[in-house]
N, C-alpha and C positions, 0 to 999 in steps of 0.2 A: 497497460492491461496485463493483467496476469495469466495467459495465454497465449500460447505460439501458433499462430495462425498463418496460413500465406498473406500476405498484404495488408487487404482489404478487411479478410475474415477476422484482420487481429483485432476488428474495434469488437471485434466481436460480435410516569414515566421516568423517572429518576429512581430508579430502584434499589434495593438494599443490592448487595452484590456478592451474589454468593457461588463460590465453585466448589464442585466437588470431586475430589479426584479418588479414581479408583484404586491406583496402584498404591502398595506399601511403601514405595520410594517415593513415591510425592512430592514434590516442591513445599517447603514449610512456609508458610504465609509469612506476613512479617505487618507491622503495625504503620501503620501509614503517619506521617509526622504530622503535626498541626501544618496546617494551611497559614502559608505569611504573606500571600499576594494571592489578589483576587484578581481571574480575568474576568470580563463583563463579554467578552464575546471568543470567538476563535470563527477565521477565513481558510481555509483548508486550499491545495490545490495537487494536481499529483495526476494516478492513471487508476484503474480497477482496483488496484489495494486501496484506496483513498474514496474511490467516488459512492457516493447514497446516494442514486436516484438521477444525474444525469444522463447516462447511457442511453435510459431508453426513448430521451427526448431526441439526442441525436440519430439514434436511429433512426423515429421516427419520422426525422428531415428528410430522412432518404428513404420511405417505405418498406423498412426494414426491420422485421421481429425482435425486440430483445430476447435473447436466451435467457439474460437473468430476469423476464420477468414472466417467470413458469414455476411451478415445482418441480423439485422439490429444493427450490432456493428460498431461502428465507424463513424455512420451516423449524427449526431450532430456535428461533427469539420470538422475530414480526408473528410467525403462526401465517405466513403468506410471502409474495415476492414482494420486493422494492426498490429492485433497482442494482442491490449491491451483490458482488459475483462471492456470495456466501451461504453458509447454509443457516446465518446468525449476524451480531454483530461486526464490524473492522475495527481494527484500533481506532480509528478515530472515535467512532463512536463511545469506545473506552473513555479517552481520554476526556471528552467531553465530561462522560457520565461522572470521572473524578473528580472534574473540575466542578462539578455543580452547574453544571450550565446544559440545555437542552442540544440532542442530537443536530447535529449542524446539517442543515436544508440544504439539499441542491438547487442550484441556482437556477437551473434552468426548467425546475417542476415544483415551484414555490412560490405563492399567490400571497405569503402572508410578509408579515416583516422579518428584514436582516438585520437589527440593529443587533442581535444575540450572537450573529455571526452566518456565513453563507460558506458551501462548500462548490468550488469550481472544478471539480475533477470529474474527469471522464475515461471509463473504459478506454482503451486506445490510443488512449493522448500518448504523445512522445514529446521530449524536451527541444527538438530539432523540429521546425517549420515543416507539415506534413507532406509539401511541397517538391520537401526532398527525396520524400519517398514514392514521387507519383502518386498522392493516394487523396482523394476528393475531400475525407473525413479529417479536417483540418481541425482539432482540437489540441493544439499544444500547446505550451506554458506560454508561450508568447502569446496566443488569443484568449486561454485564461487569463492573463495579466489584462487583456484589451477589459472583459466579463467584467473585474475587480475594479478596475476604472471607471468605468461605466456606472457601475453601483455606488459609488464614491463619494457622487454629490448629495445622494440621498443618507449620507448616513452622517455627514458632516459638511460644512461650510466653508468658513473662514480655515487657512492654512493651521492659525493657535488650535482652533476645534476640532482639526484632523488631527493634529500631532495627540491632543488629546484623548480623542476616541482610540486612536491607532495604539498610542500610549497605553491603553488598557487592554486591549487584547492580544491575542495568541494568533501569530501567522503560523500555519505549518505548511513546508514546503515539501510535498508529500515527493515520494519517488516516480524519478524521471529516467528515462534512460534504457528499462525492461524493452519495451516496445522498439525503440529506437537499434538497440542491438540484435532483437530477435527478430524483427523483420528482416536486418540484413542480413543474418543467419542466411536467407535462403539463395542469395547469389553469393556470399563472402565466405571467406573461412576467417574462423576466428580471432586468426592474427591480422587478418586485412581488418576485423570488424573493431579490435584495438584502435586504427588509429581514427577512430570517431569519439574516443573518448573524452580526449581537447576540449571538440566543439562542444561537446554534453554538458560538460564542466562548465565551458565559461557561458555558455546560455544561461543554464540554472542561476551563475553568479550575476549575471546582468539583472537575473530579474528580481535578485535577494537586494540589490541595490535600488533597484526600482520600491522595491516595497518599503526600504528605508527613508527612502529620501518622502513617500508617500505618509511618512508618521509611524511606519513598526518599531516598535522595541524588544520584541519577545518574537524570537524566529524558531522552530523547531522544523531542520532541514532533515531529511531522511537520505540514510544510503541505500546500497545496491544491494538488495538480495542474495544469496548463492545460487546464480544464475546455473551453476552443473550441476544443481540439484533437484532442480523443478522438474515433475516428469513430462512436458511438452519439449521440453532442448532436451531431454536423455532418449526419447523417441526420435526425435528431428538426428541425432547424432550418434542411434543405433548400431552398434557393429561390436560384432560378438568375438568378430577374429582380430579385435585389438583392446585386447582386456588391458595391457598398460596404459590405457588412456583414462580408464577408470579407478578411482582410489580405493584399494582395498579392505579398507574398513568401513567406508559410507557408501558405496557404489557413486557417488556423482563423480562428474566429468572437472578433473586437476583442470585442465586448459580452461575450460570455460566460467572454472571460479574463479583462478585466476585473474582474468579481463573484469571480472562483480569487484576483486579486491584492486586490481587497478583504480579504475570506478572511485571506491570507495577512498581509496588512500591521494589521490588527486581531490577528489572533493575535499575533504578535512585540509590539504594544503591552502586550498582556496578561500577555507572559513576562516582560516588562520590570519591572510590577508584581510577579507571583511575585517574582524575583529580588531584588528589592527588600525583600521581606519575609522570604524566607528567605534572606539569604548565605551561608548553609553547604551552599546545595541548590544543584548542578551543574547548569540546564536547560538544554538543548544546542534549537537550533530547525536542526532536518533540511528543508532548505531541496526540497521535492518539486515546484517548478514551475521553478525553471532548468536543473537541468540535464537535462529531457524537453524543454524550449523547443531547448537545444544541440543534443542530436540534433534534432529537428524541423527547425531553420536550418541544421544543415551534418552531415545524416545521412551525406556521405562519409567524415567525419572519423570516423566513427565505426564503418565499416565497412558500414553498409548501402545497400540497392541497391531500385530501384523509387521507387513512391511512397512516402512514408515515411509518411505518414495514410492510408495501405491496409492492412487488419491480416492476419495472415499464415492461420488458420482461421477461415474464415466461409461464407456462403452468397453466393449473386449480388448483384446492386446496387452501389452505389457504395461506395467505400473498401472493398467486398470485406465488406462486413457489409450484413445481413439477421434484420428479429425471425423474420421466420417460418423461417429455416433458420440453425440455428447450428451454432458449431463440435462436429463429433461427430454431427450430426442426418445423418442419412441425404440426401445431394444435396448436404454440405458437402464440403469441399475444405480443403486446407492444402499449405503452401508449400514448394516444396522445402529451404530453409534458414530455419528459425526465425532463426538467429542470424547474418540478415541484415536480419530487421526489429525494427520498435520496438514494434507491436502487436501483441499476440497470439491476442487473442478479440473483441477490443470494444475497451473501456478497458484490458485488463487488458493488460502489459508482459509483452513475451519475456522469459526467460531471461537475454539477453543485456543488455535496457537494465537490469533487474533489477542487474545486476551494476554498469553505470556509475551507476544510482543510489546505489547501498549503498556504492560505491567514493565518493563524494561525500561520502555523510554519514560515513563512517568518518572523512575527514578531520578531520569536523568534533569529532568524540570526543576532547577531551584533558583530562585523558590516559584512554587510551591514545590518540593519532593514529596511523592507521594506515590499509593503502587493501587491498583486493585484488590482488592480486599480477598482474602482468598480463604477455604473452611474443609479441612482434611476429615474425611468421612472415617468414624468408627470403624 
């Protein structure tokens, strides 16, 4: 989830595509190549950055309000809530909408067919057994894998039929691990929160194995965000009398990106191993801390305006986030242009960066390579 919360609190149509950017520095669009492989579906799995619409079912388990399903979330696309901790689209939905394929269903608020593809993520979720964290809301990659299983039989038969199915579609293995470090955030320091990175890693690779041996060919695994940049860990790690801990050209926290690039450079070691053992399996690594580091270092180029480590609905206090008032809470606030910043609630990503991410890893998809379609205003 993309939110730092104490514990418990962390769980917390196919359109023309067109952007417009306000700045003269603008990103120049670029022309998307012919399509050389068709997916027939995509199963998504991950935490907040990834989930459409599970959230508020788990919540519900436990009598519990979703915050994302209030205004003014969801008001820049839907025109309403849905589940997703945005004020619009997530890359997923991106990636979908490239691919020609319909916005991928949460699994757990979705009456119709999955044969197009189902999404298992959840607010909250963390790649480690929720178990470990003492925390009742057990959504993690290991019970979304249980979810994906489950759905399994209905989607294919015979072992030939699953490789086949599976054969066609797009897994992506959304990011794991946000939740898992930032809940320890609140008894660990950083370098103790380091040495859980192992387990993050080899969890996630158990289950990239699992989905192989299950029929995937086509994996698009996600990294680690710039965890000292999101303003929930830059309030959680507030201290003014130790300005060396912060980088003087981005304000985020060195240490705590740090442990995201750790994170990230162990998982790529790990893909390297899959790939190794399976050559016929496509794992694509959706690289999720450079280009949110891009905007952050040259948010003009990107069209946005202000601070860029200020998120655009929140409560008072610094970078405009607040536990005790969030976005939606009665005395919160939001900005007159979402899709002039990079933050949207906390951790969680506008619409807008939403789109320069998914337009990243699309690149990185061959085949197909392809980017979001993008249109520089006069």
């Amino acid at each position: 989830m993309g939110e730092l919360l104490p514990p418990r609190a962390a769980v917390s149509l196919l359109l023309p595509l067109l952007f417009v950017f306000t700045s003269p520095e603008a990103v120049t669009p670029a022309t998307a190549p012919p399509v050389r492989r068709r997916y027939d579906s995509i199963f998504s799995f991950g935490d907040s950055f990834a989930d459409t619409g599970n959230g508020p079912a788990v919540f519900r388990w436990h009598s519990i309000p979703d915050p994302a399903m209030r205004p003014p979330y969801g008001s820049t696309f839907f025109g309403r809530p849905t589940g997703r901790n945005c004020d619009g689209r997530l890359a997923i939905d991106f990636i979908a909408e490239s691919l020609g394929l319909p916005l991928v269903p949460p699994f757990l608020a979705h009456n119709g067919s999955f044969r197009a593809g189902a999404n298992f993520a959840v607010a909250g979720a963390t790649a480690l057994d929720a178990t470990f964290f003492r925390d009742p809301f057990n959504t993690s990659l290991n019970v979304q894998l249980q979810w994906f299983e489950s759905l399994k039989p209905s989607l294919c038969g015979t072992a030939q039929e699953c490789r086949e199915f599976f054969g066609r579609s797009l897994l992506v293995v959304g990011e794991f691990g946000f939740n898992d470090y930032t809940i320890s955030f609140y008894n660990k320091s950083v370098h103790q929160v380091r040495s859980l990175v192992p387990d993050v890693i080899r969890t996630i690779s158990m289950a990239i194995e699992r989905f192989i041996k299950h029929g995937a060919t086509s994996l698009l695994v996600t990294g680690m965000i710039p965890l000292g940049c999101v303003p929930p860990v830059l309030v959680r790690f507030d201290d003014d009398s130790d300005q060396a801990r912060y980088n003087h050209l981005t304000g985020c926290l060195d240490e705590v990106n740090e442990l995201a690039i750790h994170h990230n450079s162990l998982l790529v070691e790990s893909l390297e191993k899959i790939r190794a053992k399976h050559p016929e399996v496509e794992i694509i690594y959706a690289d999720f801390f450079s280009p949110i580091m891009e905007m952050v270092e040259s948010p003009r180029k990107f069209g946005f305006e202000g601070d860029v480590l200020t998120v655009c609905c929140g409560g008072p206090g610094r970078y405009h986030y607040s536990q005790a008032i969030s976005c939606g809470d009665p005395g919160a606030s939001k900005c007159k242009d979402p899709s002039a910043r990079l933050f949207w609630d906390g951790a969680h990503l506008t619409e807008a960066a939403n789109r320069y991410v998914a337009n990243d890893w699309l690149r990185s998809i061959n085949p197909p390579a392809m980017q979001v379609p993008a249109v520089i205003s006069s």
